[in-house]
C-alpha positions as CSV (number, residue, x, y, z in Angstrom):
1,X,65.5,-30.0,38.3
2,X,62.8,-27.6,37.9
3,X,60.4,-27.6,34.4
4,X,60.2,-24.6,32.7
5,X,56.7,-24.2,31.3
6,X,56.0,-24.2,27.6
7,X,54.3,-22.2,25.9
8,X,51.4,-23.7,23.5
9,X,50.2,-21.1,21.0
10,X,46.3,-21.6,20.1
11,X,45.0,-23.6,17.6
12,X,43.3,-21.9,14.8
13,X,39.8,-23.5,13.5
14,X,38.1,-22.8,10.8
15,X,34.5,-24.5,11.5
16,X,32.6,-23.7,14.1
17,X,31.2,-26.4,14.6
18,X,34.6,-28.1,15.7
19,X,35.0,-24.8,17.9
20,X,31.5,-25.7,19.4
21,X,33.2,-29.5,20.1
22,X,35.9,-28.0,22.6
23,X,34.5,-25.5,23.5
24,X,31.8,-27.6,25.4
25,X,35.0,-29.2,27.6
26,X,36.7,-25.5,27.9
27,X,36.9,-23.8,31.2
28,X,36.2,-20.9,29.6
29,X,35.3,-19.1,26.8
30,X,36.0,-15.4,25.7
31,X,34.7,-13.5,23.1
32,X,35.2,-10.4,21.4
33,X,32.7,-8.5,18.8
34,X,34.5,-6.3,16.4
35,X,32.6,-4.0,15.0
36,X,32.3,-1.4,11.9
37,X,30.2,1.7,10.6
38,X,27.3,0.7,7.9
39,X,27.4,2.3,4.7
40,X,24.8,4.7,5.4
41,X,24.1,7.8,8.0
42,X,21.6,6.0,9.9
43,X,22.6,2.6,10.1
44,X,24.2,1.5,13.6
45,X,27.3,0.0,14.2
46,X,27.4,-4.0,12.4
47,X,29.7,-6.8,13.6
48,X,32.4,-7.2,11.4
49,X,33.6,-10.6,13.0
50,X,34.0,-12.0,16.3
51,X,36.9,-14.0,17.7
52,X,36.0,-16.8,20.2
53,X,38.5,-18.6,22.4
54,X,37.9,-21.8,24.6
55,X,40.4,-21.9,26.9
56,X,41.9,-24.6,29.6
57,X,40.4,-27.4,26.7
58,X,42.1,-31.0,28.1
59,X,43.6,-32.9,25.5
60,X,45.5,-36.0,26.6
61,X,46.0,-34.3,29.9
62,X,46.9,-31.1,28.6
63,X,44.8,-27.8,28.9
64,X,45.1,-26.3,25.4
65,X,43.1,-22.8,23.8
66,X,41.2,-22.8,20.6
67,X,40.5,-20.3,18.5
68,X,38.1,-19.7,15.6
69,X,37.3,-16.2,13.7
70,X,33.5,-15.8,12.3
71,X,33.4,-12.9,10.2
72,X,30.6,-10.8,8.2
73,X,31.8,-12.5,5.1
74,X,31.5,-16.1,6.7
75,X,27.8,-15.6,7.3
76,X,26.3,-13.1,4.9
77,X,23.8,-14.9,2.5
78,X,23.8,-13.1,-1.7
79,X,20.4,-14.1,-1.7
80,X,19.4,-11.5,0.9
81,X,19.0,-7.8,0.4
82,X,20.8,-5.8,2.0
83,X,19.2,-4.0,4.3
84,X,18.0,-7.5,5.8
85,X,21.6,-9.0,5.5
86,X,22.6,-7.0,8.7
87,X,19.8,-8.0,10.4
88,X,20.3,-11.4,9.6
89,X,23.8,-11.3,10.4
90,X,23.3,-9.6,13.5
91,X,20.7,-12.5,14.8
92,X,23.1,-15.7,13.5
93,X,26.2,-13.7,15.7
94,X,24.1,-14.0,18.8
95,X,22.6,-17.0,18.0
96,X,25.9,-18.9,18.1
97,X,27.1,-16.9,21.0
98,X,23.6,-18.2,23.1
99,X,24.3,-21.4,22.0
100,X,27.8,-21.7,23.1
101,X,26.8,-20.0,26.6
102,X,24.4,-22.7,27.2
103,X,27.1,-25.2,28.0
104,X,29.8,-23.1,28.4
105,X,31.4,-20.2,30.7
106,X,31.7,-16.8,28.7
107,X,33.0,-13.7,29.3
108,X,33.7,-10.6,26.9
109,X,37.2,-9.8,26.4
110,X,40.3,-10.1,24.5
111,X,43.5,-12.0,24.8
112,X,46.6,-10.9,23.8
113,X,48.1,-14.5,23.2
114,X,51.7,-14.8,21.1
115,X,51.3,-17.0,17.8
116,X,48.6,-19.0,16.7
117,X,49.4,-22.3,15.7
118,X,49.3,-21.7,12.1
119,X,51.1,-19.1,12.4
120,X,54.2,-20.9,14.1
121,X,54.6,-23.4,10.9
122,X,54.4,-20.2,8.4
């Protein structure tokens, strides 16, 4: 009798520092930088959020993907003005992407993936 695979939806995490955790035993990680327009003409685009997936994590002998959104909001500091926030923004995004590249594969992309774990016990 043959197995049908099953399908494990991605965990959802909401520290990154956890995210860091697997993501050091991933086979891979993808990320994707969403981006919008600043309020003003001659500001440049600013990262909005990006997602970040480890995939093929083993856990008990099974590869799993997590997941872990890190948006604007997640970062920005009140205590800043704001034309430093986006700078400051700008430098912790690639700052956690450089870290995470230093022990693990990365690649830019997206991936179209069916429910999210939280998402399944909605």
């Amino acid at each position: 009798m043959e197995k049908e695979p099953v399908y494990i939806p991605p965990i959802m995490l909401e520290n990154i520092e956890d995210f860091k955790e697997f993501a050091r035993n991933a086979k891979i990680v993808v990320y994707n930088i969403e981006r919008f327009s600043g309020p003003f003409k001659d500001s440049n685009d600013l990262i909005r959020r990006i997602h970040l997936y480890a995939v093929g994590v083993p856990v008990r002998g099974m590869p799993l993907t997590f997941e872990i959104e890190v948006s604007w909001n997640d970062i920005a500091n009140p205590n800043i003005p704001w034309h430093e926030q986006s700078g400051f923004i700008e430098s912790t995004f690639a700052e956690i992407l450089q870290e995470i590249s230093a022990f693990a594969p990365m690649v830019p992309g997206r991936l179209e993936l069916q429910n999210t774990l939280p998402q399944v016990y909605a």
